[in-house]
C-alpha positions as a Python dict, from the first residue, in 0.01 Angstrom:
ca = {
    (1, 'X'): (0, 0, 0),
    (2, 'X'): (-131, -248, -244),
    (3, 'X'): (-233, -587, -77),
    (4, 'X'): (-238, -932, -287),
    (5, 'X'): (-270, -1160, 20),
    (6, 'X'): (-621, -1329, 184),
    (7, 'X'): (-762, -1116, 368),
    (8, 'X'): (-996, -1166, 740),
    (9, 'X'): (-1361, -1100, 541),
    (10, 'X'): (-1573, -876, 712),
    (11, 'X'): (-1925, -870, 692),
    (12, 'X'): (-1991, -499, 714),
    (13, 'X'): (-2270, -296, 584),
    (14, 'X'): (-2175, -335, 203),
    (15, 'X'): (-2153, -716, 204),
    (16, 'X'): (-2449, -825, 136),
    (17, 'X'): (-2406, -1217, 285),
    (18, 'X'): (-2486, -1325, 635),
    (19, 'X'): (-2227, -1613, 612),
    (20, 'X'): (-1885, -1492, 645),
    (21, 'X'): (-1571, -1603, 392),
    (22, 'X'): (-1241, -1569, 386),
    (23, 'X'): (-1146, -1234, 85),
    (24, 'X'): (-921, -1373, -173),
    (25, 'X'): (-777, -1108, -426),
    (26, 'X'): (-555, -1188, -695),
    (27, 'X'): (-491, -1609, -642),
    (28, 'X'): (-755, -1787, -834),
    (29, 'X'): (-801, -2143, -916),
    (30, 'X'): (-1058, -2231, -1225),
    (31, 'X'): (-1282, -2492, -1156),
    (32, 'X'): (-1164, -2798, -1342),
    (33, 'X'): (-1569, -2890, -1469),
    (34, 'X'): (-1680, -2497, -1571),
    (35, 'X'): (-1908, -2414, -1711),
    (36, 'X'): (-2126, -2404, -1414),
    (37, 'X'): (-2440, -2247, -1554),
    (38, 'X'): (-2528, -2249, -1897),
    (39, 'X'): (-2883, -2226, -1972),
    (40, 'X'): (-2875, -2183, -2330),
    (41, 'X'): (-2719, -1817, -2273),
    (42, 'X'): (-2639, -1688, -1938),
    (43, 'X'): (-2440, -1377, -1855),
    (44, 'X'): (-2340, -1069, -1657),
    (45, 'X'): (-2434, -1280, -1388),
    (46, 'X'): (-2568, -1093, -1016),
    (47, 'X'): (-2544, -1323, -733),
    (48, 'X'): (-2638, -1255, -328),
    (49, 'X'): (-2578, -1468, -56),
    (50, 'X'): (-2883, -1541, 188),
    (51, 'X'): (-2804, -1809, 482),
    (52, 'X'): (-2637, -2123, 299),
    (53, 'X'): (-2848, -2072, -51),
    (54, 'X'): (-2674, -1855, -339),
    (55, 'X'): (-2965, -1699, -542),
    (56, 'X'): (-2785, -1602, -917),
    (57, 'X'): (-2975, -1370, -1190),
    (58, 'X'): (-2867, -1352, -1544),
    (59, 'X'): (-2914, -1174, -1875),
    (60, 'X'): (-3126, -1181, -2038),
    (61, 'X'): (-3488, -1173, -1873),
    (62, 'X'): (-3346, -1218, -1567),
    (63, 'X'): (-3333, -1548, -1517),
    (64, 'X'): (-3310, -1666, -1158),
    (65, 'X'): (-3146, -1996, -1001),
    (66, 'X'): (-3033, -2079, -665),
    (67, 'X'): (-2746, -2332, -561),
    (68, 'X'): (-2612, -2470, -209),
    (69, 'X'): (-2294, -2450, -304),
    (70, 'X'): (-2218, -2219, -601),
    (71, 'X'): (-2153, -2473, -840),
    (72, 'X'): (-2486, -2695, -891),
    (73, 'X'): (-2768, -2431, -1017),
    (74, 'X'): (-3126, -2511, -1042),
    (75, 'X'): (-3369, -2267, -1267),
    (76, 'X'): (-3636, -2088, -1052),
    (77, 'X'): (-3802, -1884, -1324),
    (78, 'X'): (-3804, -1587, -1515),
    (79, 'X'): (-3844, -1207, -1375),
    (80, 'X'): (-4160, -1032, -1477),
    (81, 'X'): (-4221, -626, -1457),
    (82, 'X'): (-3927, -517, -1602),
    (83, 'X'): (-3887, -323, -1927),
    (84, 'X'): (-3637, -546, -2131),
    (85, 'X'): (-3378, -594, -1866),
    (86, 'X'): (-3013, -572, -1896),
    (87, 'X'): (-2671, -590, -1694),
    (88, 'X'): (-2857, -600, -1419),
    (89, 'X'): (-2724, -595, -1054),
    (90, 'X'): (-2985, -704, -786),
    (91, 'X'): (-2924, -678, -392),
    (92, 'X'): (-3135, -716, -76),
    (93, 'X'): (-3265, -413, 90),
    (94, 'X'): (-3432, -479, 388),
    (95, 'X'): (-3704, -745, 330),
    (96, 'X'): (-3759, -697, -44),
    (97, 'X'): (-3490, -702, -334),
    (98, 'X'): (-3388, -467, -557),
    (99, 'X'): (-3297, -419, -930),
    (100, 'X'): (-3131, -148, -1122),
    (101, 'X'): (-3061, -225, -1512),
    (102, 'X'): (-2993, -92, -1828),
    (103, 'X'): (-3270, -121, -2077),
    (104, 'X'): (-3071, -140, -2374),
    (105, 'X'): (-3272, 142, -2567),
    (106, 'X'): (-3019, 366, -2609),
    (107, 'X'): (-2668, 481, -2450),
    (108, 'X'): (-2724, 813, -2432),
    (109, 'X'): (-3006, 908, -2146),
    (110, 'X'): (-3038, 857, -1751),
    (111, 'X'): (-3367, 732, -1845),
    (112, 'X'): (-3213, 396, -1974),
    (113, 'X'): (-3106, 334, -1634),
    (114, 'X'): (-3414, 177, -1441),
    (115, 'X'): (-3479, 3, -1109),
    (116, 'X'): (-3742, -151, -968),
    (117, 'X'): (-3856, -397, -605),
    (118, 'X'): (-3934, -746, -555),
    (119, 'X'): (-4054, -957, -269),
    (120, 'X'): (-3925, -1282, -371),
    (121, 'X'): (-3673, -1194, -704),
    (122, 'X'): (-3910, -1308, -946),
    (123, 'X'): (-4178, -1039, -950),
    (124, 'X'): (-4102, -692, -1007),
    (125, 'X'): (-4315, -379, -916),
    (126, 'X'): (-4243, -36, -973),
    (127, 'X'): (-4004, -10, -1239),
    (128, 'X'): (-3896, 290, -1334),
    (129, 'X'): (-3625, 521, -1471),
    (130, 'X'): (-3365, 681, -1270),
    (131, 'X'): (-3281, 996, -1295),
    (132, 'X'): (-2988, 1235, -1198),
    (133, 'X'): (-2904, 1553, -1046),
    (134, 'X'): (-2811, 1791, -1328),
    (135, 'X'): (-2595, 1602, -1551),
    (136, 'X'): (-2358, 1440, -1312),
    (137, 'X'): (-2390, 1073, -1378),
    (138, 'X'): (-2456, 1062, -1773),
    (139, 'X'): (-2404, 1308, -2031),
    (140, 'X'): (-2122, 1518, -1849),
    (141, 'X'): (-1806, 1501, -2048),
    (142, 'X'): (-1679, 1245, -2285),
    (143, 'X'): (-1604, 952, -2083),
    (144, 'X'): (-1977, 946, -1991),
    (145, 'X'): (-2221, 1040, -2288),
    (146, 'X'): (-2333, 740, -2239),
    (147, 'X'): (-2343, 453, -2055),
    (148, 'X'): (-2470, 38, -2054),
    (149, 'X'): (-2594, 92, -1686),
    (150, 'X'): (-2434, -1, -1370),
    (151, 'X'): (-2161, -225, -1245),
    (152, 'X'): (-2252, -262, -866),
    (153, 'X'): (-2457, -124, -608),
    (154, 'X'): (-2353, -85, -257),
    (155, 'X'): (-2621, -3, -2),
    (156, 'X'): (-2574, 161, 372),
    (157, 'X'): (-2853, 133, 597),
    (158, 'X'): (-2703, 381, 838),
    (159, 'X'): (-2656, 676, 578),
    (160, 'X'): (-2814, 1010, 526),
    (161, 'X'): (-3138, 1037, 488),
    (162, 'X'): (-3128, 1305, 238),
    (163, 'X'): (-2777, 1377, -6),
    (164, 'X'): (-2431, 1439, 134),
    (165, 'X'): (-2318, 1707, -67),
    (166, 'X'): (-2088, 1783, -234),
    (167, 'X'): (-2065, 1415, -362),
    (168, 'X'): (-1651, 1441, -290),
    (169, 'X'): (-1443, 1198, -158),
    (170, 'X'): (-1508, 1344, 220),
    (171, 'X'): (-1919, 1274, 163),
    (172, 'X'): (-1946, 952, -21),
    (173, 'X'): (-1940, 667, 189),
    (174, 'X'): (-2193, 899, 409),
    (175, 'X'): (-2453, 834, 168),
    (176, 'X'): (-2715, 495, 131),
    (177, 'X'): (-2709, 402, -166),
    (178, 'X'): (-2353, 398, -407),
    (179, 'X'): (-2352, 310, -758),
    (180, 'X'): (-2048, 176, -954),
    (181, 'X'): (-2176, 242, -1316),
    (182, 'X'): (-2063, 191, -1679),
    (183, 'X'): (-1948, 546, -1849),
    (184, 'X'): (-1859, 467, -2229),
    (185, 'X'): (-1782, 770, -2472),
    (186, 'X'): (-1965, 526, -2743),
    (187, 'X'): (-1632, 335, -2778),
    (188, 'X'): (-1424, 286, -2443),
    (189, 'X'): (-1565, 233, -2134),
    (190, 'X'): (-1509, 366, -1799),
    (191, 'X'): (-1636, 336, -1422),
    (192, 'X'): (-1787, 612, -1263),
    (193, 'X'): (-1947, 663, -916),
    (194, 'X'): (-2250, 806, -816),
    (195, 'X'): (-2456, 829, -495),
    (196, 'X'): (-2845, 817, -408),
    (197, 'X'): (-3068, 842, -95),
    (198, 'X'): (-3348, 633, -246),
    (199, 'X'): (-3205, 418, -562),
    (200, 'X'): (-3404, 628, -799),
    (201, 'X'): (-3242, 973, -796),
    (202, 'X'): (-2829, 990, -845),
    (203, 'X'): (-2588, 1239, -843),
    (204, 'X'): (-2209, 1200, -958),
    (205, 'X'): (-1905, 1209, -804),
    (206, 'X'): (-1724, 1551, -832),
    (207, 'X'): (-2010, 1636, -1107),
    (208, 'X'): (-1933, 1355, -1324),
    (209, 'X'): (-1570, 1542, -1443),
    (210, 'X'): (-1384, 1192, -1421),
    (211, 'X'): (-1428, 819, -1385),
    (212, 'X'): (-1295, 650, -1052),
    (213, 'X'): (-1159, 359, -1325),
    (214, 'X'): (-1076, 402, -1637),
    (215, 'X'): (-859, 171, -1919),
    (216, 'X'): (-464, 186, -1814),
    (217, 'X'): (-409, 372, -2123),
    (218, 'X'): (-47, 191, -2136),
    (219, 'X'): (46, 49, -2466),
    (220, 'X'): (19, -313, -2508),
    (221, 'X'): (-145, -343, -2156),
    (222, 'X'): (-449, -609, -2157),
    (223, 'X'): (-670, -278, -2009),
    (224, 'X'): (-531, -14, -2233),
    (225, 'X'): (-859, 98, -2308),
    (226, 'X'): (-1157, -40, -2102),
    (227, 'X'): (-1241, -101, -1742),
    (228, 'X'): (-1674, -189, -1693),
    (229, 'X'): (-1861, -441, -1563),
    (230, 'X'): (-1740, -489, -1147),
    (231, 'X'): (-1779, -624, -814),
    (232, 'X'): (-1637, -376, -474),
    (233, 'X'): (-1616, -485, -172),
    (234, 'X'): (-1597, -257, 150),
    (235, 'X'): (-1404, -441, 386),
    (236, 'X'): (-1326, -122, 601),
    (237, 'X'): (-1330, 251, 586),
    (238, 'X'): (-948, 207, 467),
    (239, 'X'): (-981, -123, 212),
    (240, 'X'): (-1184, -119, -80),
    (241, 'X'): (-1155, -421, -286),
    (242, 'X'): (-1254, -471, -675),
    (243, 'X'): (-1270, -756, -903),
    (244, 'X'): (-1357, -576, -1273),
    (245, 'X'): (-1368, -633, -1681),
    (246, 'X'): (-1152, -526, -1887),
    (247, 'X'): (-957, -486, -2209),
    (248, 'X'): (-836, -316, -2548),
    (249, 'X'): (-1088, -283, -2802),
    (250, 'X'): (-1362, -458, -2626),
    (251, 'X'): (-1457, -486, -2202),
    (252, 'X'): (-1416, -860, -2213),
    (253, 'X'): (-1101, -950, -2257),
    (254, 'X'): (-1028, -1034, -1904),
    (255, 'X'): (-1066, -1006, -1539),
    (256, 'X'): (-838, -781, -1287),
    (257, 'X'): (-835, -665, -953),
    (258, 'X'): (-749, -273, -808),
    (259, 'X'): (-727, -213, -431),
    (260, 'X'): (-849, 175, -305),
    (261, 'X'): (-795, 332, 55),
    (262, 'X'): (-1128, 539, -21),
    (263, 'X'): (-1334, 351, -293),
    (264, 'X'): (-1246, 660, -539),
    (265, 'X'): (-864, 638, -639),
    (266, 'X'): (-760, 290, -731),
    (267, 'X'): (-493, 107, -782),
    (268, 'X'): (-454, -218, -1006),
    (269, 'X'): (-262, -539, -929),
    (270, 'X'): (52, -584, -1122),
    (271, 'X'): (-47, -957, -1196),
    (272, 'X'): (-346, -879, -1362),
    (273, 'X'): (-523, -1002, -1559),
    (274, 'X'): (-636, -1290, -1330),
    (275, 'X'): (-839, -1451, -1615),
    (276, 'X'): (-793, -1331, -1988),
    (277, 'X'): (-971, -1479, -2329),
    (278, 'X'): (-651, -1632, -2448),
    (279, 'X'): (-581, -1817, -2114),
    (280, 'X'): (-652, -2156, -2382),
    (281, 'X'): (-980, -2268, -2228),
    (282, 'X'): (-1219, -2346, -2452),
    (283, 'X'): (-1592, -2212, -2285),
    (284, 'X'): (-1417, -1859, -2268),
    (285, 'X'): (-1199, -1826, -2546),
    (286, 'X'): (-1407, -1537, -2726),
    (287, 'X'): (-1493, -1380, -2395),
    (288, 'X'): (-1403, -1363, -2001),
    (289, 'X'): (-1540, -1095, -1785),
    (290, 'X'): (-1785, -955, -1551),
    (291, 'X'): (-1696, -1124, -1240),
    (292, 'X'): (-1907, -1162, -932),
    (293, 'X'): (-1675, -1215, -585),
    (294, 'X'): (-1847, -1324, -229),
    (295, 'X'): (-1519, -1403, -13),
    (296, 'X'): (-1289, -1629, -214),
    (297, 'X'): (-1576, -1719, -450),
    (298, 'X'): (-1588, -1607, -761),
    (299, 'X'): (-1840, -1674, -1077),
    (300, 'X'): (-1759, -1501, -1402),
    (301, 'X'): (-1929, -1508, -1788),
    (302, 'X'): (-1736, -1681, -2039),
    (303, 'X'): (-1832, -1700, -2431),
    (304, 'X'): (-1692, -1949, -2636),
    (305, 'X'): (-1551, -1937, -3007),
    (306, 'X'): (-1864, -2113, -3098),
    (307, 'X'): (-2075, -1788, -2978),
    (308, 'X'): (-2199, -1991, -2649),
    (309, 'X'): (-2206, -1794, -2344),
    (310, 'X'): (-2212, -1963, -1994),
    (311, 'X'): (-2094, -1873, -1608),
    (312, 'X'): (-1802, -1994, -1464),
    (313, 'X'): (-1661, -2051, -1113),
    (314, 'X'): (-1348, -2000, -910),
    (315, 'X'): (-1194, -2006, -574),
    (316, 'X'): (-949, -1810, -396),
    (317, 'X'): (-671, -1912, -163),
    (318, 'X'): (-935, -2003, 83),
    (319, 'X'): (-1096, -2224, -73),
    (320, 'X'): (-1402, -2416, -100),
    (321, 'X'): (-1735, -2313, 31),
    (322, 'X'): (-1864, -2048, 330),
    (323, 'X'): (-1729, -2064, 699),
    (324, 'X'): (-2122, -2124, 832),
    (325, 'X'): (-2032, -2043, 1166),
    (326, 'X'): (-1972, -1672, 1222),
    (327, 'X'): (-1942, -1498, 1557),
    (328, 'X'): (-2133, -1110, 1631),
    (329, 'X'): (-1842, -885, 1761),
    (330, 'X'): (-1926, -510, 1727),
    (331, 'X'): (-2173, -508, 1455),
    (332, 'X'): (-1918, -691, 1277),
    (333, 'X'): (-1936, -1052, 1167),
    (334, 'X'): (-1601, -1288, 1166),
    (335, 'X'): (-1579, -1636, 1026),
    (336, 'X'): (-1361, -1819, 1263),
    (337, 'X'): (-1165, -2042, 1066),
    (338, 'X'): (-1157, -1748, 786),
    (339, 'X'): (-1011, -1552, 1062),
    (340, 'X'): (-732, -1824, 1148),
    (341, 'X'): (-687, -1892, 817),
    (342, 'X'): (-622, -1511, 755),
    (343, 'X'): (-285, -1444, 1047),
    (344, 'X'): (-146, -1772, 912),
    (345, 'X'): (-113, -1685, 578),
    (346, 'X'): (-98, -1282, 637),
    (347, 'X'): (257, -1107, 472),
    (348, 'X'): (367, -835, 309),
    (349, 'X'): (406, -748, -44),
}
């Protein structure tokens, strides 16, 4: 059953914040003063969580800044190492960071898919390509000749050490390392899914034969024919949550969200889009999409009719800021008032 209501937020292994927040889906409010960040250009933004600090990088060069509350950014610096980054999506692994990209050389090789490690987010060692097991992530069928790199990265401590296969929906969530990515045909754009037991080497889902998301394909929908840039969020083995771009003609024509039962088969909200170009506000009028989602937080890249392209901010029913106080049950981590405020407002749609 698709849910539309706040949800208890869970910090389980795929959530990469130590604070816990309260998961909003589909009800979001704008803030009233966005732009938020806008450096001169900022975009497909990748944010993490650490302890009360966001840390945010964004396109292009990977610029990093860090806020205390998601709203007022302050510039760190610029990444080094990297091979002219793009779309990147960076997470914490252990005690260093990591980076996967697309390197904008061309859309039609693995080998313009690269990651690379960081102590501190700024400086970057071992970049390299990725590659793939046969042809399963890039170059399969149609929907993925190509592709303009990934969409999010979810990593499992606890998984294999060495690939689950076959990469089916039985083996997936077994494995460490799972990669929403961008699948285009050269014109639309798809999400596909692909899994890794060291970040470097990937193999497809089912061999690459079909996205996970693709556009709705109905005529006159706001999605007909692109679904790309995305945030998941495991919040069980039964609730898969995800916040994604979309449109018809172009990726960036809005924002909607899908709910899964596995992470593979998904199902879209029928409010959707949440936020779409011709909403009337002026800082996204051209462009509104690739949305980043911690708990009922949201920041998303707007570009205006004047070609200026900055990141935005929203909150969900929740509202406001982090619960800082979370209690340890089970592995798990619950944020108490996110917890209260989730049975009072819990009901079926």
């Amino acid at each position: 059953m698709q849910r539309t209501t706040c949800l208890a937020a869970v910090t389980v292994l795929l959530v990469s914040s130590a604070v816990a927040h309260g998961l909003t889906t589909t009800a979001w409010t704008e803030y009233a003063s966005n732009p938020v960040y806008s450096p001169g250009k900022a975009y497909y933004p990748t944010i993490i969580q650490e302890g009360g600090t966001y840390t945010m990088w964004s396109d292009t060069n990977l610029q990093m800044a860090t806020s205390t509350d998601g709203i007022t950014w302050a510039d760190v610096g610029t990444s080094s190492g990297l091979t002219n980054v793009r779309h990147a999506v960076v997470r914490k692994v252990g005690s260093e960071y990591r980076v996967w990209y697309w390197n904008g050389g061309s859309l039609y090789s693995i080998n313009d898919m690269r990651t690379a490690t960081s102590p501190d987010g700024l400086t970057w060692t071992s970049d390299q390509a990725i590659s793939q097991v046969g042809s399963t992530v890039v170059g399969t069928s149609n929907w993925n000749k190509g592709s303009y790199g990934p969409a999010d990265v979810l990593y499992n401590p606890g998984g294999s050490a060495t690939l689950v296969s076959p990469v089916d929906e039985a083996s997936v969530w077994a494995n460490k390392y799972v990669m929403y990515y961008d699948g285009t045909t050269g014109g639309t754009e798809s999400l596909g899914l692909a899994v890794s037991t060291d970040g470097i080497t990937w193999e497809g889902y089912n061999g690459g034969t079909a996205p996970v998301l693709a556009g709705s394909g109905g005529a006159g929908d706001w999605d007909r024919t692109y679904a790309s840039r995305a945030t998941v969020i495991k919040e069980n083995d039964d609730a898969y949550h995800m916040w994604y771009s979309g449109g018809d003609g172009r990726m960036d024509h809005g924002i909607g969200y899908a709910f899964s039962t596995d992470g593979i088969n998904w199902t879209r909200d029928a409010t959707n889009p949440i936020f779409y170009k011709d909403d009337g506000i002026a800082w996204r009028d051209d462009r509104t999409y690739c949305p980043v989602v911690i708990g009922d937080e949201m920041w998303f890249t707007g570009k205006s009719s004047a070609g200026v392209y900055s990141i935005g901010y929203a909150t969900g029913e929740g509202g406001g800021p982090p619960i800082p106080e979370p209690v340890t049950m089970a592995g798990l981590v619950l944020g108490i008032g996110s917890l209260a405020r989730y049975f009072r407002r819990r009901r079926r749609v």
